[in-house]
C-alpha positions in Angstrom: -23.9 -35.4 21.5 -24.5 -34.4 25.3 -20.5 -33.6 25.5 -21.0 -30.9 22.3 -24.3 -29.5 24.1 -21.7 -29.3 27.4 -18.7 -27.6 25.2 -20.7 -25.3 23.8 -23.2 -23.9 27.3 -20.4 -24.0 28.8 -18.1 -21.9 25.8 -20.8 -19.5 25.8 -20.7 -18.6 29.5 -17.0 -18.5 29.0 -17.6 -15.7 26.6 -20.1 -13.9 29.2 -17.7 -14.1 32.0 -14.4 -12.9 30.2 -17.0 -9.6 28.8 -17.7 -8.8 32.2 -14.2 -9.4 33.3 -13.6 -7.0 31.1 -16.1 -4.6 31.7 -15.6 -4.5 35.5 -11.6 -4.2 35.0 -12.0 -0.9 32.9 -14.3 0.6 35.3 -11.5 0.1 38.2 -9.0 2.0 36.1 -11.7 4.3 34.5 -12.8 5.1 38.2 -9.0 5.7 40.1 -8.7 8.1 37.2 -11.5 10.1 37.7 -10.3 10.5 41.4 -7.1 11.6 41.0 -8.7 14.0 38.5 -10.9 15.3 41.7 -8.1 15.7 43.7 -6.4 17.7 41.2 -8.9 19.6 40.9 -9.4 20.5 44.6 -5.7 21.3 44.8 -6.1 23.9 42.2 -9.2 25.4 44.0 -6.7 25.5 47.2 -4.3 27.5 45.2 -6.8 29.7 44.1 -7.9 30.6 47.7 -3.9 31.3 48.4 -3.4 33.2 45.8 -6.8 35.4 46.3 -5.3 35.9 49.9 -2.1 37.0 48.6 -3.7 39.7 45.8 -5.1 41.3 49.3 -1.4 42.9 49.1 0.0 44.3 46.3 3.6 43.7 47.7 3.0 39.7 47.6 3.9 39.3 44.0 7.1 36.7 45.1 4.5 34.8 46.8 1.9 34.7 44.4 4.3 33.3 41.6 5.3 30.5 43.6 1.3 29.8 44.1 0.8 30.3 40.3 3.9 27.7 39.4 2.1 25.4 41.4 -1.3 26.2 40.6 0.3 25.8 36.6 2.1 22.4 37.4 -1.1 21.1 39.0 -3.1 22.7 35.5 -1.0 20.3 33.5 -1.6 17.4 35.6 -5.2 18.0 35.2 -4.7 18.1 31.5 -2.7 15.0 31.4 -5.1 13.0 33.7 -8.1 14.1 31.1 -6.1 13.0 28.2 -5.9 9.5 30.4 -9.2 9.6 31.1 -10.3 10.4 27.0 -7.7 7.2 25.8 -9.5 5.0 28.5 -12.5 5.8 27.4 -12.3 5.4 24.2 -10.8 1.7 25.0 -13.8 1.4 26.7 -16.0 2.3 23.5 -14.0 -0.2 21.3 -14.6 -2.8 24.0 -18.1 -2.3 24.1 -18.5 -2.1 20.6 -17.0 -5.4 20.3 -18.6 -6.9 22.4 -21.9 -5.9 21.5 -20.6 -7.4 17.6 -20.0 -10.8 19.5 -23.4 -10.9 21.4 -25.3 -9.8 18.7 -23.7 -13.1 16.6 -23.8 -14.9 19.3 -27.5 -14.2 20.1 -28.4 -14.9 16.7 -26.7 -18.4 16.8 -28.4 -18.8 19.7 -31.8 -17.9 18.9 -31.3 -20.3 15.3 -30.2 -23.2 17.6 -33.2 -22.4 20.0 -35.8 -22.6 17.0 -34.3 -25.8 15.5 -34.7 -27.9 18.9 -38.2 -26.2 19.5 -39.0 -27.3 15.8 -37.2 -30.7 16.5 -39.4 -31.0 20.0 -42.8 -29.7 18.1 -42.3 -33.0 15.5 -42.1 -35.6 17.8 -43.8 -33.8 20.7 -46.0 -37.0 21.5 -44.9 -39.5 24.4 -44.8 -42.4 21.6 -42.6 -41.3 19.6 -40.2 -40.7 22.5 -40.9 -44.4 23.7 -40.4 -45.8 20.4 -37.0 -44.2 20.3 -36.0 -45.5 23.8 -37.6 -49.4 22.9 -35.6 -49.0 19.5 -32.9 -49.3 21.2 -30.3 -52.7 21.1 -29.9 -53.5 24.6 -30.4 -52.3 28.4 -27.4 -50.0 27.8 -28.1 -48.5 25.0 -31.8 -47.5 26.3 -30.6 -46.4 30.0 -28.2 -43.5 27.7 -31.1 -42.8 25.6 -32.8 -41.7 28.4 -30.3 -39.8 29.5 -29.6 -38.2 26.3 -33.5 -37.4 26.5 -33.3 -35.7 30.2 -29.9 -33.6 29.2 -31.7 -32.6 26.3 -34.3 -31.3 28.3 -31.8 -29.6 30.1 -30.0 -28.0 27.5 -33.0 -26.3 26.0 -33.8 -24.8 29.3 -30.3 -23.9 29.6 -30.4 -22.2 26.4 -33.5 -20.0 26.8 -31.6 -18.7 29.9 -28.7 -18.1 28.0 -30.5 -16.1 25.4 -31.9 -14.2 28.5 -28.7 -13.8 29.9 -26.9 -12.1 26.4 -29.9 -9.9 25.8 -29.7 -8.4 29.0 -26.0 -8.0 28.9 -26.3 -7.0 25.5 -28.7 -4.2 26.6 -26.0 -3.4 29.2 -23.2 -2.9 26.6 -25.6 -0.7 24.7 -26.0 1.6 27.4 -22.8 1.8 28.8 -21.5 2.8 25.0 -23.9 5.8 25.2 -22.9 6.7 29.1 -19.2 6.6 27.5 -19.6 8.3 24.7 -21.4 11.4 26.9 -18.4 11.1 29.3 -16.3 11.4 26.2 -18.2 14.3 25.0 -18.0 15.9 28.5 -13.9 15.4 29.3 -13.6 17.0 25.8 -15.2 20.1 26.6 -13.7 20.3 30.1 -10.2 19.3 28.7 -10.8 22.4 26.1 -11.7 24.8 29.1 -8.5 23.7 31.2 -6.2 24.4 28.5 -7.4 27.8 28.4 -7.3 28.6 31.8 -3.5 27.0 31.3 -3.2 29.8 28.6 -4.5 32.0 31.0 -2.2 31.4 34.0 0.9 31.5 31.9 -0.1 35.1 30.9 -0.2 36.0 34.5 2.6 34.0 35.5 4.7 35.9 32.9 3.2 39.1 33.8 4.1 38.7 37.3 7.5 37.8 36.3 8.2 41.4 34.8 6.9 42.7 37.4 9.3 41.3 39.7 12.3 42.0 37.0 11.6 46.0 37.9 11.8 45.2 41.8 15.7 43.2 41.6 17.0 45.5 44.9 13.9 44.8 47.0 14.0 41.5 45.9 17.8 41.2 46.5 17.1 42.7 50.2 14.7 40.4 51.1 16.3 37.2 49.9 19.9 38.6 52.2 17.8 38.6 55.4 15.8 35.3 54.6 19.6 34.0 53.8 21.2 35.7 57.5 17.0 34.5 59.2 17.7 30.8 58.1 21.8 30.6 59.2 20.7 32.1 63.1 18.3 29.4 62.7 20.7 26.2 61.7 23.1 27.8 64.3 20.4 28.2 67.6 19.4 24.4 66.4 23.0 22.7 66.3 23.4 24.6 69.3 20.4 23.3 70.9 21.6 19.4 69.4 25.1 19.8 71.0 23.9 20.4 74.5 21.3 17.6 74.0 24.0 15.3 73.0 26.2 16.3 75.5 23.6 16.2 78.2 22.6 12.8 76.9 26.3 11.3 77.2 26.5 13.4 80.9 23.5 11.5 82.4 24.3 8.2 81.4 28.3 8.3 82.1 29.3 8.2 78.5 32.0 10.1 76.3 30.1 12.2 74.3 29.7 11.6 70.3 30.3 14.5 68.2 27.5 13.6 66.3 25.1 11.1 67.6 22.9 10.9 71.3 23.6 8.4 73.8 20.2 7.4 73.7 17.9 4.9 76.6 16.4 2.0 75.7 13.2 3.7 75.5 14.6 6.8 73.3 16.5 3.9 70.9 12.7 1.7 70.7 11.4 5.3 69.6 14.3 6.5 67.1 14.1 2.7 65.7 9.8 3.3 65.0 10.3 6.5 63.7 12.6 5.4 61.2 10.6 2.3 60.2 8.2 5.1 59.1 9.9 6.9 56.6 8.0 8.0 53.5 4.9 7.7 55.9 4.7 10.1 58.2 1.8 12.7 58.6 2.3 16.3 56.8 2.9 19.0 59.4 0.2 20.9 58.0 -3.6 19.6 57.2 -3.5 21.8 54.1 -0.4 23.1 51.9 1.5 23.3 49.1 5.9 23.4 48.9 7.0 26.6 48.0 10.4 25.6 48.3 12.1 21.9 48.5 15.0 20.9 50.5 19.0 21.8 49.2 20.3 24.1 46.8 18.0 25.5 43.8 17.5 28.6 41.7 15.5 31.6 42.4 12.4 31.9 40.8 12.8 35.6 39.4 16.7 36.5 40.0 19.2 34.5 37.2 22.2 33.6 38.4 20.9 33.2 42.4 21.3 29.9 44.4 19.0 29.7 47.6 19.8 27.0 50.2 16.9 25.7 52.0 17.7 23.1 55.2 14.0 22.3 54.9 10.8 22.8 53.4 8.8 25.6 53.0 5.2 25.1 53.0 2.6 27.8 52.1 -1.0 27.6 53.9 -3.7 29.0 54.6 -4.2 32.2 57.6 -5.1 30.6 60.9 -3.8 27.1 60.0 -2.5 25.0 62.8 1.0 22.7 62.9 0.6 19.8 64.0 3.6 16.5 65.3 4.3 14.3 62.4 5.3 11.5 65.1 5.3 11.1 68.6 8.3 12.4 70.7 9.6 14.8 73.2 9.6 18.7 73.2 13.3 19.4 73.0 13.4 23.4 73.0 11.1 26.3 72.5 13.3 29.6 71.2 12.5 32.4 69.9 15.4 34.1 67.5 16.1 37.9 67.0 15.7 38.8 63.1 13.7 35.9 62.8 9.6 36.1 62.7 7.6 33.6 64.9 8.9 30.9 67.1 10.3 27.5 66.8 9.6 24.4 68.6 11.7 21.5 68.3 11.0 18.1 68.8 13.0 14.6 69.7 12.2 11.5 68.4 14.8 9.5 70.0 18.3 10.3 67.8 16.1 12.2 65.2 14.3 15.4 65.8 11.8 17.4 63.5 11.3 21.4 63.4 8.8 23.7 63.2 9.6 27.4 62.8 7.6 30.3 61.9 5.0 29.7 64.5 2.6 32.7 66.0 1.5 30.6 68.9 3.1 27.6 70.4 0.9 25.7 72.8 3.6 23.3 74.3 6.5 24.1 76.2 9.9 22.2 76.8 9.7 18.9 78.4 6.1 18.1 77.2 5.6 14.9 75.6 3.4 15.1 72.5 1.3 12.8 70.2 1.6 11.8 66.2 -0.8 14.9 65.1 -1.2 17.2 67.9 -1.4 20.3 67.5 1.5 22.4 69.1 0.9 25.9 67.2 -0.3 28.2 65.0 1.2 29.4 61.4 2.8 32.8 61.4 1.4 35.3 58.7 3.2 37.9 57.2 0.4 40.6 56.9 3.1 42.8 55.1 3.3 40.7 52.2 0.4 38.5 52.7 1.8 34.7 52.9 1.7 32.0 55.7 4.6 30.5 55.3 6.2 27.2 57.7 9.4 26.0 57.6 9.8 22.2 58.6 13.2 20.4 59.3 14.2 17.0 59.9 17.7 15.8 61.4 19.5 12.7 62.5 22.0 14.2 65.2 23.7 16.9 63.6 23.4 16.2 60.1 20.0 17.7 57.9 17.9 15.4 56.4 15.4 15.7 53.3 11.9 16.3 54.9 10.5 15.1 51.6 11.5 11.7 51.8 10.2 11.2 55.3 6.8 12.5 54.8 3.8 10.9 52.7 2.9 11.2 49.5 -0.2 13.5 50.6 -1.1 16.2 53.0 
């Protein structure tokens, strides 16, 4: 009898613990949902403060359809995270209604089992009757576990009233957190209903944009020639710059110089060795952004039929932002190119090196040795056509490098 009283306090609390197992595992999931859907959500409220600062200039329509394929993308995601969100929740519901079906049963078994040993205790509540059934019994051994029967019983009853205790109040909990759900429910509805509108809405614009774009082909066509002739002078000043480094390099320390590769120090090989170790991790060269345009060979976003080649990524930002060292290194070269707006500052991390062109202001100079995160310059802005635009490489010697694999998922 005392191991069924065991079995079944102890299956009970069993049945407590896996609910709030339960319970505590879909509020983890429910919870790095509802983050993410934050962090959508500021993303989209960053590309609505680019694109009111490109509708200060009518001529920034390129611009603003980038921002708006972005803004669009992120839209989506929003959408899709809600629709998470809605599914999980409605596991949720299911869960709590089940488990309020199991503590309600379980309560009332409870509670029946509780009255039956309180009637049981009432009818032989006086101390002879207990006696007599301990000096009933056969022998010494029999009597010393008819005593203890009596004492676990004791126990058991006490145990029970706190169990009963114990599934009310989590029963109450379940009841509320149904209703809390079922109002979160209610409220992801209405906002999932209001971003697919605003989806609706951008894809209107997004279109209209588009035709107007279509009507402006030879502007367009100009533009994208000296951003194509802008980005060679660029590739060419940097090998240039890479080639004298290497050479330099091999000079200094009596080697034949690679064609590719430094001759690099100790200290410069500890350096190139950390900075790889990092890749995927390393800071964004901006604190805010989003890509305008990824690294290689892709289509144009209005013209049919045109390849653009980028050798980096292009990140839009806000006016005034600052660019700041995504690792620690060296400042290689400072140069400024003819044709090509803002500055450009170069810097080695052992056999790699990173770049940042497009700058206004450059507060470092050549030689200087900089930290992970400093700043070294300000964004350039086009005032003409309204966009703050940088362009950030990454190379191994002489051979280009995706920046998007090197940098973390986040800004």
């Amino acid at each position: 009898m005392t191991l069924f009283f065991k079995y079944k306090l102890n299956f009970y609390i069993i049945g407590l613990v896996l609910i709030l197992i339960t319970t505590i595992t879909f509020a983890q999931t429910k919870e790095k949902l509802e983050e993410k859907r934050k962090e959508i959500k500021k993303e989209i409220s960053y590309t609505n403060k680019l694109i009111a600062e490109t509708q200060q200039n009518t001529k920034a329509t390129l611009n603003k359809l980038i921002i708006l394929n972005n803004k669009i993308s992120k839209r989506k995601e929003l959408i899709n995270t809600i629709n998470l969100e809605i599914q999980y929740i409605d596991k949720i519901i299911k869960s709590n209604n089940d488990s309020i079906k199991i503590l309600t049963k379980e309560l009332k078994i409870l509670k029946d089992e509780y009255a039956k040993m309180i009637y049981s205790a009432y009818k032989n509540r006086n101390s002879y009757s207990r006696l007599m059934f301990i000096f009933a019994s056969k022998d010494f051994n029999q009597a010393y576990h008819r005593i203890q029967y009596m004492q676990q019983y004791s126990s058991y009853r006490k145990k029970q009233a706190e169990l009963i205790q114990d599934t009310k109040q989590l029963l109450n909990l379940k009841i509320q957190q149904l209703e809390s759900e079922k109002n979160k429910k209610e409220f992801l509805l209405s906002n999932q209903k209001n971003e697919k509108s605003l989806l609706v809405k951008g894809k209107e614009e997004k279109n209209s944009t588009i035709i107007k774009l279509q009507k402006k082909e030879k502007q367009l066509r100009k533009t994208l020639r000296a951003k194509e002739s802008a980005a060679k002078k660029l590739k060419k000043a940097i090998e240039a710059i890479i080639a004298e480094e290497i050479r330099k390099a091999a000079e200094s320390r009596k080697n034949k110089p690679s064609s590719n590769m430094f001759a690099l120090t100790p200290e410069e090989l500890a350096l190139s060795e950390t900075f790889s170790n990092n890749k995927g991790k390393l800071p964004w060269p901006l604190l805010r952004g989003i890509v305008s345009s990824t690294f290689g060979v892709h289509q144009h976003h209005v013209l049919k039929g045109i390849k653009i080649k980028n050798n980096g990524i292009d990140i839009i930002t806000t006016k005034g932002s600052k660019i700041r060292t995504v690792f620690e290194g060296k400042v290689t070269a400072v140069i400024s190119i003819p044709g090509v707006n803002g500055k450009t500052v170069i810097i080695s991390h052992g056999e790699y090196l990173t770049v940042y062109s497009n700058l206004a202001e450059v507060y470092v100079k050549k030689e200087d040795k900089v930290k992970t995160k400093q700043n070294i310059g300000l964004v350039y802005t086009d005032t003409e056509n309204a966009k703050t635009i940088l362009q950030f490489q990454v190379w191994k010697g002489k051979t280009l490098l995706n920046p998007a694999y090197w940098l973390s998922g986040s800004n």
